[in-house]
Z-matrix of the N, CA and C atoms (Angstrom, degrees):
N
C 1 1.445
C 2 1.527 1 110.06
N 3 1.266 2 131.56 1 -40.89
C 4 1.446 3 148.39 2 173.14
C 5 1.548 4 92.78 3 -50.22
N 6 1.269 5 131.24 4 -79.38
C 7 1.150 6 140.50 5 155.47
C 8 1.867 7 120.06 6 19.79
N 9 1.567 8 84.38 7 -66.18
C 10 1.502 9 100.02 8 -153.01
C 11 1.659 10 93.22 9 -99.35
N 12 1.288 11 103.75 10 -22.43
C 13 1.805 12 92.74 11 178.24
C 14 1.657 13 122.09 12 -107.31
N 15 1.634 14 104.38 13 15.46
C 16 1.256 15 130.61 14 157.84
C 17 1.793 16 106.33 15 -72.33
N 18 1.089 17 119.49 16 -16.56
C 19 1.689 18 120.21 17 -167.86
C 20 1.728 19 105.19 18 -105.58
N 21 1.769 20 109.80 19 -24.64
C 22 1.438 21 113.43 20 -168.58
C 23 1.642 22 96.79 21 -104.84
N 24 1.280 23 116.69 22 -58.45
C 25 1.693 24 107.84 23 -160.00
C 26 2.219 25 101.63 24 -66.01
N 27 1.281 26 90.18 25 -159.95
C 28 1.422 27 98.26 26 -167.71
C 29 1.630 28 79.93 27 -113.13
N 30 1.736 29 95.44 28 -176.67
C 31 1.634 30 109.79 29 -179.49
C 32 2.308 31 94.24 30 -58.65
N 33 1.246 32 91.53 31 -66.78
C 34 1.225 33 101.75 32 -165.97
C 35 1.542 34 110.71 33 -37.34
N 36 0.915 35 121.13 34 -63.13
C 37 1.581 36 141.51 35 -166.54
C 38 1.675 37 100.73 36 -60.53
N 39 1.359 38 115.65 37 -44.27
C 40 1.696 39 114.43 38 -160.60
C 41 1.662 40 81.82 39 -89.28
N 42 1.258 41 157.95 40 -9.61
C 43 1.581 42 154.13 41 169.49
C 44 1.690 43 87.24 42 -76.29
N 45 1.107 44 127.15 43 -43.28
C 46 1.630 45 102.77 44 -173.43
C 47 1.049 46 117.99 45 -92.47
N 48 1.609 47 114.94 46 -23.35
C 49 2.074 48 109.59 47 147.65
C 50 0.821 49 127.14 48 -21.62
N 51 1.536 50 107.31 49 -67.60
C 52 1.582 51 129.76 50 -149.20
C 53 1.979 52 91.05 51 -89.92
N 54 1.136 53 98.26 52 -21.48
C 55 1.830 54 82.05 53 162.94
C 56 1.475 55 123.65 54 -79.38
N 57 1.623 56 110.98 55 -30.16
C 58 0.961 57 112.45 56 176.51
C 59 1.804 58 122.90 57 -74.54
N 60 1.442 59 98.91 58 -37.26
C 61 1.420 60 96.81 59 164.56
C 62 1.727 61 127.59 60 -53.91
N 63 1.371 62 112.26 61 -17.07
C 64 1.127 63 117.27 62 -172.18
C 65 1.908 64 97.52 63 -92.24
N 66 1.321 65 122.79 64 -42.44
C 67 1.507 66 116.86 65 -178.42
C 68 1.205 67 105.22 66 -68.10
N 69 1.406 68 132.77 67 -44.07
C 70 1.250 69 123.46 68 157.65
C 71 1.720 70 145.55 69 -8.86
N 72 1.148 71 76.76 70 -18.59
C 73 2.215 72 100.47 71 -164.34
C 74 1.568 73 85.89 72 -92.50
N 75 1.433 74 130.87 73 -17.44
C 76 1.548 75 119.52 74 -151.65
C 77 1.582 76 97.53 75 -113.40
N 78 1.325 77 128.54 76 10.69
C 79 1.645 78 148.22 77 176.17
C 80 1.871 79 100.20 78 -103.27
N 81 1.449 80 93.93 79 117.23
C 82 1.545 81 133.42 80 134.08
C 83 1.849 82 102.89 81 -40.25
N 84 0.989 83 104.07 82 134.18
C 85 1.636 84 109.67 83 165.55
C 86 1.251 85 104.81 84 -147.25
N 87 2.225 86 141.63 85 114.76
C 88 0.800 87 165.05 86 166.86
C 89 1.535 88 123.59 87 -110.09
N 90 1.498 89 110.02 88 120.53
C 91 1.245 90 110.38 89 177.38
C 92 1.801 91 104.59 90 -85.32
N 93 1.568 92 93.03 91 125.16
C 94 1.656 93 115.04 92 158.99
C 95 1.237 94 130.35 93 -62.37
N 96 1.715 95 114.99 94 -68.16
C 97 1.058 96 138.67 95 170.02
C 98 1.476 97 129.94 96 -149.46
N 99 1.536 98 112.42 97 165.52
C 100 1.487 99 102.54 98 158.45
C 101 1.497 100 93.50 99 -170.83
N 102 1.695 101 74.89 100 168.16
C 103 2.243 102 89.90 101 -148.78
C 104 2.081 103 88.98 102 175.92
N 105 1.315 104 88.79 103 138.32
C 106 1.552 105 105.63 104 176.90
C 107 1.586 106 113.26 105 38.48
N 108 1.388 107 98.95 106 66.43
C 109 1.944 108 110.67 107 174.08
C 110 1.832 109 95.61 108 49.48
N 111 1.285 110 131.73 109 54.12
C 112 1.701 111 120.30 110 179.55
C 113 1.648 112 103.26 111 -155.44
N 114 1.126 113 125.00 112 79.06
C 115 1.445 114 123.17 113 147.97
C 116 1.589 115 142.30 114 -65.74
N 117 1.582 116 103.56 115 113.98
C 118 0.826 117 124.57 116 -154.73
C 119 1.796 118 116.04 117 -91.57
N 120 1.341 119 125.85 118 136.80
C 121 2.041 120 90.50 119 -174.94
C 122 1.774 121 65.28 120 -165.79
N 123 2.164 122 79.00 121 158.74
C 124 1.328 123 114.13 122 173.19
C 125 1.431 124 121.20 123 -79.30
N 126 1.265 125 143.38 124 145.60
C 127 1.258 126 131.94 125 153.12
C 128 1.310 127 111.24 126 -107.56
N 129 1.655 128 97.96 127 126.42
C 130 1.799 129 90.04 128 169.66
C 131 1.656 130 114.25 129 -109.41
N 132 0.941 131 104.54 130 146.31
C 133 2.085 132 95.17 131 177.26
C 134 2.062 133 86.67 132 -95.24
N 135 1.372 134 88.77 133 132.99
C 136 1.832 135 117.46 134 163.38
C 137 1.915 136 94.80 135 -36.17
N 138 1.720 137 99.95 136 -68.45
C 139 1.405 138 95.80 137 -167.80
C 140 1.257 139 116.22 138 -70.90
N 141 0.764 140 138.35 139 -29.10
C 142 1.156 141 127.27 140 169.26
C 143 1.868 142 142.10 141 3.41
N 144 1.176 143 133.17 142 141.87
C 145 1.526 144 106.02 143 155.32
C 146 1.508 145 118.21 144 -90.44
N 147 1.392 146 100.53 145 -169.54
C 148 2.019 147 100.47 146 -160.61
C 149 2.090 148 87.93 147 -93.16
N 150 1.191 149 116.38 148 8.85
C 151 1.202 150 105.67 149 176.60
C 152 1.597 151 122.79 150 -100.77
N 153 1.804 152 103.25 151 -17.54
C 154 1.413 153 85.40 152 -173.18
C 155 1.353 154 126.96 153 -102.57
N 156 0.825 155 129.29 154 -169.26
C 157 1.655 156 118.51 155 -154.90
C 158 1.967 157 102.12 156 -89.20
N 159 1.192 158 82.85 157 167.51
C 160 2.137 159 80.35 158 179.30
C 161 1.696 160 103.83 159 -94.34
N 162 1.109 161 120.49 160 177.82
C 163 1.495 162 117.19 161 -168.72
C 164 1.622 163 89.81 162 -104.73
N 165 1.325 164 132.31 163 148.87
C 166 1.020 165 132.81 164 -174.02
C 167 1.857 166 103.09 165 -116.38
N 168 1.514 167 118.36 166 124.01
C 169 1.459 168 117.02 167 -170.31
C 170 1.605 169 97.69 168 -129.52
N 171 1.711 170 105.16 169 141.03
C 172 1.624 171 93.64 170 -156.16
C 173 1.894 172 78.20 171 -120.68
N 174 1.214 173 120.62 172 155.57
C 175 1.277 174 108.49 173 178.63
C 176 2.194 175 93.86 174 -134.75
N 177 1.377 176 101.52 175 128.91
C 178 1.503 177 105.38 176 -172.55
C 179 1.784 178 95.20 177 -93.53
N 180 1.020 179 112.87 178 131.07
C 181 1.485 180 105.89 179 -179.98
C 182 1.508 181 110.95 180 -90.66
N 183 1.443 182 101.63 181 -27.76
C 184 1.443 183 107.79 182 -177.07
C 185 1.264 184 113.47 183 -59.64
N 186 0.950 185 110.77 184 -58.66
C 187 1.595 186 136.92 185 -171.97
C 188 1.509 187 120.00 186 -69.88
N 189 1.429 188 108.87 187 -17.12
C 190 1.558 189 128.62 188 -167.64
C 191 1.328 190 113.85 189 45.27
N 192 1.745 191 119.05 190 51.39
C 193 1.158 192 137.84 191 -166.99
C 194 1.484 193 129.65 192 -113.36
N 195 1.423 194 141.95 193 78.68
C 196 1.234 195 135.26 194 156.20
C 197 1.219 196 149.12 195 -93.71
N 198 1.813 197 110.97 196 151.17
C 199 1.433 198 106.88 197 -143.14
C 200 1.416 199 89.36 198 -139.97
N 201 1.397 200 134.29 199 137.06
C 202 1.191 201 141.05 200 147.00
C 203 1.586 202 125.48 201 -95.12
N 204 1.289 203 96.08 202 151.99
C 205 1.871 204 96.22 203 173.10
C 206 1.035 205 115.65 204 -102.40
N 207 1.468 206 113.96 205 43.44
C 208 1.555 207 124.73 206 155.95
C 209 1.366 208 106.47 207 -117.90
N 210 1.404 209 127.67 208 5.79
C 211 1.753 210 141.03 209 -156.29
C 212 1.619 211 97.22 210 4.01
N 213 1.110 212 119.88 211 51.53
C 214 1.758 213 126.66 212 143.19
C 215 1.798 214 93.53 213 -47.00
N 216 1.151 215 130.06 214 -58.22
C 217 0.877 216 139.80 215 -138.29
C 218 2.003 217 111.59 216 -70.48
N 219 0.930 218 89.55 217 -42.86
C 220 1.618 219 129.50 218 177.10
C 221 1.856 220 119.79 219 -64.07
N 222 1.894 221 83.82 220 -61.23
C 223 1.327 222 116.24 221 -173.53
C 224 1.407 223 117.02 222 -82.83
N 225 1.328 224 138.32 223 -47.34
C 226 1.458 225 142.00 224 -171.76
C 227 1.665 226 113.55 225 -117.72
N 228 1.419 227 92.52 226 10.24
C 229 1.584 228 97.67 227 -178.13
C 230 1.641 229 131.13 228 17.52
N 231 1.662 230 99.64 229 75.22
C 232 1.306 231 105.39 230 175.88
C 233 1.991 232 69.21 231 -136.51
N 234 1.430 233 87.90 232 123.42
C 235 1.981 234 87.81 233 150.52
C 236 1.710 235 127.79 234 -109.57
């Protein structure tokens, strides 16, 4: 994946990928649910405390659609 988004992002942009690919390693990933082509799962961060909430990421299969409730996704456009 590094690979292939070494050819699309810019210098700037593929340094905050490749950071993000690396915090990435420190997420819990739990499936919630699924129902009508849409999987649903928790994210937990390792560091975290035991109080704060998990990030909730819904994935539409139909649609080939994902969405977080942190809209990183939306917002800083790295998907």
């Amino acid at each position: 994946m590094e690979r292939q988004m070494v050819k699309v992002y810019t210098r700037k942009k593929w340094l905050e990928f490749q950071g993000q690919i690396y915090e990435s390693h420190g997420y819990y990933v739990q499936q919630k649910a699924v129902g009508d082509g849409c999987m649903v799962y928790d994210v937990i961060s390792f560091q975290s405390s035991s109080i704060s909430k998990p990030r909730v990421l819904s994935h539409n299969q139909q649609m080939d659609y994902i969405s977080c409730s942190c809209m990183k996704f939306e917002f800083v456009g790295i998907p």
